[in-house]
Structure formats: structure tokens, C-alpha cells
C-alpha positions in Angstrom: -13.9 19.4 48.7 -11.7 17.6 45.5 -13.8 15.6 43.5 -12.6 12.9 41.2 -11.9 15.2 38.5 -9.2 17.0 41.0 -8.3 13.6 42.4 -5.2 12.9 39.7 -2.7 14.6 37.7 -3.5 12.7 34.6 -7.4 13.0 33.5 -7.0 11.2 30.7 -8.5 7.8 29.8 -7.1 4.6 31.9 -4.2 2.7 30.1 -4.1 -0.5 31.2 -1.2 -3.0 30.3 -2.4 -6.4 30.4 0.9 -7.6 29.4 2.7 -7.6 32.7 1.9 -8.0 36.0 0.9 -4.9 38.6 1.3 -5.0 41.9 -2.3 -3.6 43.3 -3.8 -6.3 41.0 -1.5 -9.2 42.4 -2.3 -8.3 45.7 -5.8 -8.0 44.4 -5.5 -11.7 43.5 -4.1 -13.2 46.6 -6.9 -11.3 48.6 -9.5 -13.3 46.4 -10.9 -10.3 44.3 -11.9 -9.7 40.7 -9.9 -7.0 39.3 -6.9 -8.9 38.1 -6.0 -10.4 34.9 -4.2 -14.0 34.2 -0.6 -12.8 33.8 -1.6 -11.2 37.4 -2.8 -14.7 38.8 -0.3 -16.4 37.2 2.4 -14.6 39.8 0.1 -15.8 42.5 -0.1 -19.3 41.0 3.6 -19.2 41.1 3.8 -18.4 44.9 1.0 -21.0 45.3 3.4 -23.2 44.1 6.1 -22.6 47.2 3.7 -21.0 49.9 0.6 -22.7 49.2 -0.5 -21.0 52.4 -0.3 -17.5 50.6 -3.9 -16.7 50.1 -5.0 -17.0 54.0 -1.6 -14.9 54.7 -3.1 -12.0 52.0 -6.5 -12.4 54.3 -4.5 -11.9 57.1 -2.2 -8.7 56.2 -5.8 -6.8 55.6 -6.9 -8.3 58.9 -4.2 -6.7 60.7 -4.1 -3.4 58.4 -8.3 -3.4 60.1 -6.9 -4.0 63.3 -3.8 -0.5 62.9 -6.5 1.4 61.6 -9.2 0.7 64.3 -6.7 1.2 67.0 -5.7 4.9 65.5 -9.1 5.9 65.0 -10.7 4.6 68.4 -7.8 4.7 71.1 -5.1 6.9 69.4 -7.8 9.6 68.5 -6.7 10.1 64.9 -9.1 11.6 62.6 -6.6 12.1 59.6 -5.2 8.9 57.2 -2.4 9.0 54.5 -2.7 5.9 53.3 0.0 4.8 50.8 0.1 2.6 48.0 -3.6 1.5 48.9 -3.9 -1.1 46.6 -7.6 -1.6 44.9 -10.8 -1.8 46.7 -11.4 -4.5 48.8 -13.7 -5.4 51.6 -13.2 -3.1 55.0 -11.2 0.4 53.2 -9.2 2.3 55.6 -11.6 4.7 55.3 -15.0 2.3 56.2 -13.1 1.2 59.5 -12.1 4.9 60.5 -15.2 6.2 59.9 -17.4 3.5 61.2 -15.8 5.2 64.5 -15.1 8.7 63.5 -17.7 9.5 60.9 -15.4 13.1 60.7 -12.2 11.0 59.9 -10.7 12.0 56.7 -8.6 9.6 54.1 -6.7 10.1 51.5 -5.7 7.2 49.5 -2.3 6.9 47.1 -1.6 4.6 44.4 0.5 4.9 41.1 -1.8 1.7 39.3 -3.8 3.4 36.5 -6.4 0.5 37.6 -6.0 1.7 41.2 -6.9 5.4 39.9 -10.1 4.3 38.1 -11.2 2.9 41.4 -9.8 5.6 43.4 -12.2 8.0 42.1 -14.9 5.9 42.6 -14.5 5.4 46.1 -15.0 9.8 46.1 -18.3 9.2 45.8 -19.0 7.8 48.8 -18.5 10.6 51.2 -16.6 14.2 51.3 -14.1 13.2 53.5 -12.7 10.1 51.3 -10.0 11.0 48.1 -7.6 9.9 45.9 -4.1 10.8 44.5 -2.2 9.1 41.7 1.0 9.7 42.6 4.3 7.6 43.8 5.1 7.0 47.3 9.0 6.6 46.8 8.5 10.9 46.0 7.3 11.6 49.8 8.5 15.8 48.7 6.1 15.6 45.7 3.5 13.8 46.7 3.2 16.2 50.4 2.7 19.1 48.4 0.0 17.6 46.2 -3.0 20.1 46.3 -5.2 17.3 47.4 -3.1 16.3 50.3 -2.1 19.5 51.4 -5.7 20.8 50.9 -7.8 18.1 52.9 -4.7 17.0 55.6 -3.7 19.1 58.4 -0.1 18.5 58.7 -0.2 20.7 61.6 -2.1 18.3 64.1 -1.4 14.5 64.1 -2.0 12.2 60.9 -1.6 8.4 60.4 0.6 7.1 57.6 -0.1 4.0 56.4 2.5 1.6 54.5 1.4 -1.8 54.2 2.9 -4.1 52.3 4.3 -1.3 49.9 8.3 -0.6 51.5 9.3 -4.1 50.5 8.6 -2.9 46.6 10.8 0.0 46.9 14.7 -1.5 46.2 17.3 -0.9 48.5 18.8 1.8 45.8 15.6 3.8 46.2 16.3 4.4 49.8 13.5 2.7 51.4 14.6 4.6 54.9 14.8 8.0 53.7 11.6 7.4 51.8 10.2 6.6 55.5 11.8 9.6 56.8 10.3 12.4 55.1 7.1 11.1 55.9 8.0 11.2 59.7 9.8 14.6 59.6 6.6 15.8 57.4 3.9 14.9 60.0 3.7 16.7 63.5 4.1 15.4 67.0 1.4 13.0 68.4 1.3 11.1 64.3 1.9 7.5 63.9 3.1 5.8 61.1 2.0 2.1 60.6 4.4 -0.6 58.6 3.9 -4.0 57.6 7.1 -5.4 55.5 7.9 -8.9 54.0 10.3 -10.2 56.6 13.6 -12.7 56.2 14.8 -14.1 59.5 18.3 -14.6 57.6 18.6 -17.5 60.1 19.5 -20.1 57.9 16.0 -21.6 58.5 13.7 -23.0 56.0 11.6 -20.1 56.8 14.5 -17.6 55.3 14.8 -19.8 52.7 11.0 -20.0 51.6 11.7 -16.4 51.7 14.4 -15.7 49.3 12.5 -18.6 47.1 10.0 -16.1 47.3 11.8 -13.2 46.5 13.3 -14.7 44.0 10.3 -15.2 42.0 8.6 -12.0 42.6 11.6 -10.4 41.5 11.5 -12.4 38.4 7.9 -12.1 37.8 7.3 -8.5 39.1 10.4 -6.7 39.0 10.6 -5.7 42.3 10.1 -7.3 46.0 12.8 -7.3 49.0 12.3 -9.5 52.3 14.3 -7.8 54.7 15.7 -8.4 58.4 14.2 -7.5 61.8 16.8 -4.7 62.0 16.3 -2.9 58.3 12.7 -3.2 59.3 13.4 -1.8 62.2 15.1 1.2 61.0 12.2 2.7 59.4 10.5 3.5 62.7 13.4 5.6 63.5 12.9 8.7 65.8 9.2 6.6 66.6 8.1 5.2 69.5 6.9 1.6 68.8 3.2 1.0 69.8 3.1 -2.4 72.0 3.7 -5.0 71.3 6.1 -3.3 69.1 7.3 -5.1 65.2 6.0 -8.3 65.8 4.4 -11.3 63.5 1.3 -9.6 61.8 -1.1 -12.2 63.7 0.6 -11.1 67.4 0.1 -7.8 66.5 -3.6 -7.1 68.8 -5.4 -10.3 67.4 -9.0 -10.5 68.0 -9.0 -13.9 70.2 -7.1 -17.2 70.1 -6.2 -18.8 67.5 -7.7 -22.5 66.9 -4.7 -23.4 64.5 -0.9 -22.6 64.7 0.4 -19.7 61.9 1.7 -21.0 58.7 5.1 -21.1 57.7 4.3 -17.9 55.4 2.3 -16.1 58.1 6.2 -15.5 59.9 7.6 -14.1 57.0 6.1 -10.7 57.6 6.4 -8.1 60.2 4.1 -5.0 61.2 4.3 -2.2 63.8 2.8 0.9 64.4 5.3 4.0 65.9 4.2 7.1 67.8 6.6 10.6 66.6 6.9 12.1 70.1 
């Protein structure tokens, strides 16, 4: 099996700008962790400052990405996890919740953040069946013939892709849908692909507006972020067949029991689903 030397085409020390914010680290900061620096909680702070609800919404997003991934492992039967643009570390990996079930179920995580790497290759050492690949999931046709994909996935039986919270930073000139698309016409019939997008209802509501206020400032903080309707959500699970309850609100997506307060304003600006390729 790769190792964490094999894990990444660049073995070289870990360059880390400090000087602007990263994505994995932002996200890293709204889910309460530690690896983050202060131009990477200041973006958060920002947010804070519209959504003030944002942090229990980042608790939420991993909640449900525990949720996908239990479903696939236990019901679905899936024993093989592509997980893209994992982000860092955090509690419950798509890999602990899979293999909690199926001790046999193999991940293989993907990130681009030089923090993400360092990390990455840590998480090798838990187990044979866990690995890592800096690479970029907008190049689906270079990142499927990576050695460590191709050498620990069986494209031949079904696999689970896994894109949450990572198609709303790829910009409507980098093709978002084709990007989705090779990933469903790489995987073989009985796979599933699993989505969770920032959503705008474009309704003229004060919820789409809190959500081009939020666009609007990741955009200038981060360089890229893109809420997007029901229907260009939608279009990603093309030639899929949606999982029920279909692309719904993150917290009606299988919740674990009632809920004792109603969802934030924030909580209905994002959108998950999970699709079946016959």
C-alpha cells in the first residue's frame, strides 16, 4: 500500500502563506478547530458579522457529510470513498465513520492546501486502507489517473464521491458541471456521488439576499465562492438517480431525530443530495 511518501506529487517541505486566506483553514475555523491563522478567522469574523449563525451551520454541514457517509457504508454497501477537497482533519473523518462499519472500507482523501497535505499524510498512519492525494479537483482527468487513486480504487465496482462544500469554489468559467461529469462517467454503475452546495433561492427573499451579502464577501475575502439556484445545483446530479429525500436543506436530509429549535436563516442557504449512477 502508498505510504505518505507516495501520497503527493510534491515531497518537498510545506509552504505555507500566512498572508491570505485558505479555504481548508476557513472552513477549519467555522468548524471550531485550531489549524487556522487570524487572516483565516478574520473571513469568519466577517461572515459572523451577517450570519452570526454561521458556526452551528459549519457543525451542521459535517453532521450531514456523517450522516451521506454512514448511509453509503451501511445501507448502500459501499466499501470504496473518493473524497474531494477534504478539508483538514476534524472530528468524525470520512474514513472513521466508514470504517467504524466496514473496517475493509477504503478512502482516499484529496486536497490542494499544502496544510491539508501535511495532515493528509498523517492521517496514513492510521490504517492501510486510509490515503492522501494533493491534487485539484477541478482536473477530474488528472487526478483519476493518479497512481494512488488508480492503485487503491477499483473503478470497476461501485465508489462514492464525495463533494462537500467544495463545487461552490469552483467559478462558473471552470465548468462546475463538467467537473461533476467526469467523475460520474469515471465511476461504474451502482456508485453514488454525494453534494452539498451553498444555495441562493434567487427569490427576492432576505434569505437570497443574506446570500449574495455572503457571496459577496467571500469573494472579496477569498477569491472565490458561488451560491447557486436549486436548478444549477441540480444539474450536477445529472444522469443520477437522487437518493430520497432527494436535494433538500442539509438538516432534512436523514436527521437523527427532531429538532428542539427551528433552522437558522443560514442553515437554508445550503443544499445536499446524494445520486445513485444506474
Amino acid at each position: 500500500m502508498p505510504r505518505a511518501d507516495e501520497s503527493s506529487t510534491d515531497s518537498g517541505p510545506v509552504e505555507i502563506d500566512t498572508a491570505k486566506p485558505s479555504i481548508a483553514r476557513v472552513y477549519d475555523a467555522f468548524l471550531g478547530g485550531k489549524d487556522n491563522y487570524e487572516v483565516d478567522r478574520a473571513v469568519l469574523n466577517h461572515v459572523l458579522e451577517i450570519a452570526p449563525e454561521s458556526l452551528a451551520t459549519g457543525r451542521h454541514c459535517r453532521d450531514w457529510l456523517i450522516r451521506v457517509v454512514r448511509f453509503l457504508a451501511d445501507q448502500a454497501g459501499i466499501d470504496q470513498f473518493l473524497d474531494c477537497g477534504s478539508g483538514l482533519p476534524t472530528v468524525e473523518n470520512t474514513h472513521q465513520v466508514a470504517q467504524r462499519i466496514n473496517p475493509d472500507a477504503t478512502v482516499v482523501y484529496v486536497d490542494n492546501d499544502p496544510v491539508v497535505a501535511a495532515h493528509g499524510r498523517a492521517l496514513l498512519e492510521e490504517n492501510d486502507r486510509t490515503h492522501f492525494v494533493a491534487a485539484d479537483l477541478r482536473e477530474p482527468d488528472v487526478l483519476l489517473k493518479h497512481p494512488v487513486v488508480t492503485g487503491n480504487l477499483d473503478f470497476d465496482r461501485p465508489v462514492a464521491v464525495i463533494q462537500s462544500n467544495t463545487l461552490h469554489h469552483v467559478m462558473d468559467e471552470e465548468r462546475p458541471q463538467k467537473v461533476v461529469a467526469s467523475y460520474v462517467d469515471a465511476i461504474a454503475s451502482g456508485s453514488y456521488v454525494a453534494i452539498s452546495h451553498l444555495y441562493d433561492p434567487a427569490d427576492g427573499s432576505s434569505r437570497s439576499q443574506l446570500a449574495r451579502d455572503s457571496e459577496a464577501r467571500f469573494m472579496s475575502l477569498m477569491g472565490s465562492c458561488r451560491f447557486r439556484t436549486r436548478e444549477e445545483i441540480t444539474s450536477y446530479f445529472a444522469g443520477l438517480e437522487l437518493v430520497e429525500p432527494g436535494l433538500t436543506y442539509l438538516f432534512d436530509w436523514w436527521p437523527e431525530g427532531p429538532r428542539m429549535e427551528p433552522p437558522a436563516d443560514g442553515e437554508h442557504l445550503l443544499l445536499g443530495g446524494v445520486g445513485r449512477k444506474p
